[in-house]
N, C-alpha and C positions, 0 to 999 in steps of 0.2 A: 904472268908467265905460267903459275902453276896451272891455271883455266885452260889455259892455250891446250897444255899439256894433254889434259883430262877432258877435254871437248874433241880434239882428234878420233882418239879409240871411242867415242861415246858415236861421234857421224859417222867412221867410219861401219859399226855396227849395224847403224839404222839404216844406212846404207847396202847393206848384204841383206836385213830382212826384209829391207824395202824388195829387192831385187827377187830373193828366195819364193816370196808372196807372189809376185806376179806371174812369174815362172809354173808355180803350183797351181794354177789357175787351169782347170783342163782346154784343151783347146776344142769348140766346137766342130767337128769334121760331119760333113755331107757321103751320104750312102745314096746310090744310084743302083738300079736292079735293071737289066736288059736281058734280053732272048740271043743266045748265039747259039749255032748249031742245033738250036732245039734243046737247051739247056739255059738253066737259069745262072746269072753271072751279076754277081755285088761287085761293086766298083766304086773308088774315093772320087774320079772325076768319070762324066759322064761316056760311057761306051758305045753307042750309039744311039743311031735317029730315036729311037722306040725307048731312052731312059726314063727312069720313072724316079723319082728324085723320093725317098722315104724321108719319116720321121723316126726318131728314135727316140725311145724313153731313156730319161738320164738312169741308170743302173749302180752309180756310186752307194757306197753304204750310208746309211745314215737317212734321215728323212722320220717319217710314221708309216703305221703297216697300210693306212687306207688310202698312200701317197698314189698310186698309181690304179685304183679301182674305179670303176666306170660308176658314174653317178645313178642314184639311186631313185627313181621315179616312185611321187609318192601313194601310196595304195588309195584304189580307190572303193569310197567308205560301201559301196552295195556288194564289193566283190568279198570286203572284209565277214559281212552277218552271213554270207551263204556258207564262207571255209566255217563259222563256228555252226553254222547248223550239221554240217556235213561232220563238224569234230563229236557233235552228241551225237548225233545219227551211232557213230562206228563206236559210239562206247569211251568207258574212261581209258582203254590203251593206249598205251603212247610209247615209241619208238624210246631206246634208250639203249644208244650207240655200245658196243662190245667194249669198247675201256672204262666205261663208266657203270657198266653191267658186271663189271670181272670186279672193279671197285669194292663195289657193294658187297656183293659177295664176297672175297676176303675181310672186309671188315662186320661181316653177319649182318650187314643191314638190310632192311625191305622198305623200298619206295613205291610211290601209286606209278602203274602201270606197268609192273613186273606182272610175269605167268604163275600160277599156280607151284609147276615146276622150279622155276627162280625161288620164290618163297621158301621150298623144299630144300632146296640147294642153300641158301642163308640160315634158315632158321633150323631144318630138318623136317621130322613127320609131326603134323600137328597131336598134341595129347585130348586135343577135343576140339570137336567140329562142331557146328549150329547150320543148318539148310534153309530155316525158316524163321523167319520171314526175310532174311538177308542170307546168303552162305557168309559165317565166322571161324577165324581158325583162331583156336586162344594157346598161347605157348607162355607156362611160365619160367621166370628166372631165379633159382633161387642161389643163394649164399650162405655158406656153413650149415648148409642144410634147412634151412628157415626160408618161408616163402617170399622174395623181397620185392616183386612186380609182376603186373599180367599185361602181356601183350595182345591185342586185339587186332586180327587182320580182316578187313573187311573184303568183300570180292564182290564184282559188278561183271556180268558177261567174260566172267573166268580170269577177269585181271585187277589185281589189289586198287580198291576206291580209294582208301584209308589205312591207316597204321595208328591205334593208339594204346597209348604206355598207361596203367591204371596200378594205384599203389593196390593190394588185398585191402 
C-alpha cells in the first residue's frame, strides 16, 4: 500500500515532465515571401501564385560561434607563396588593429610592426640611435638609479623588425 502510495506522485511527475518537454520543443514554422502591390510581404502560409517558400536559420541561443558560417574552401598552395612574396616585398609592417595598438601602448610595450611614431609613444625619445648598418633605437631601464636592462629596437623600412631585452 505504502508503494501504491509513493508511485502515484512519482507518475504523476513524470508525467508533467514528460508533457512540459514536448511542449518546449519549438515548433518548426514555414516563412513564404510574395510581391503585392509592388511591396515585399512575409507570410506563415503561402500568399500568392509568385510565393517563394524561405529557409530559416535556427537563431536560438546556444550552439558554437562557427555554427552558422559558410564553409571554408581550402587555399590553394600557388595562391598561398605569392601572398608571402608580396608580404616581404612590402616589408616587415603589419597592420595592428587600434585596440591592440592602444593596448600596447598603455602597457609601454613595442611589438614588430609598429611605426617609429608608436615606439615614441610606448617607450618615448630614444637616448641613442645607430643608422648603420641597421637603424637601432637603444632605451635603457633603470631601477633605484642602477642600470638594470637595455632594450634594442631594431627598424626595417621604418617599422620595428625586432625588440630585444639585453642585461648591461
Amino acid at each position: 500500500m505504502f508503494l501504491k502510495k509513493c508511485e502515484e506522485p512519482m507518475l504523476r511527475a513524470m508525467t508533467l515532465i514528460f508533457t512540459l518537454s514536448v511542449l518546449a520543443v519549438p515548433a518548426q514554422s514555414q516563412v513564404f515571401r510574395c510581391e503585392k502591390d509592388g511591396n515585399t510581404v512575409f507570410s506563415d502560409q503561402p500568399c500568392g501564385e509568385d510565393a517563394e517558400s524561405l529557409e530559416l536559420r535556427d537563431n536560438r541561443i546556444g550552439g558554437s560561434f562557427n555554427q552558422n558560417l559558410p564553409v571554408q574552401e581550402s587555399p590553394d598552395p600557388e595562391e598561398q607563396t605569392e601572398e608571402s612574396e608580396q608580404e616581404k616585398e612590402a616589408g616587415t609592417c603589419r597592420f595592428i588593429n587600434s585596440t591592440d595598438l592602444r593596448r600596447y601602448l598603455v602597457r609601454e610595450q613595442v611589438v614588430r610592426g609598429m611605426t617609429r611614431d608608436n615606439v615614441r609613444r610606448a617607450f618615448g625619445n630614444p637616448p641613442e640611435t645607430y643608422t648603420s648598418p641597421q637603424e637601432v633605437w637603444i632605451y635603457q631601464t633603470r631601477y633605484y638609479g642602477a642600470l638594470y636592462e637595455l632594450t634594442y629596437v631594431y627598424f626595417r623600412d621604418g617599422c620595428v623588425e625586432r625588440v630585444e631585452y639585453r642585461k648591461p
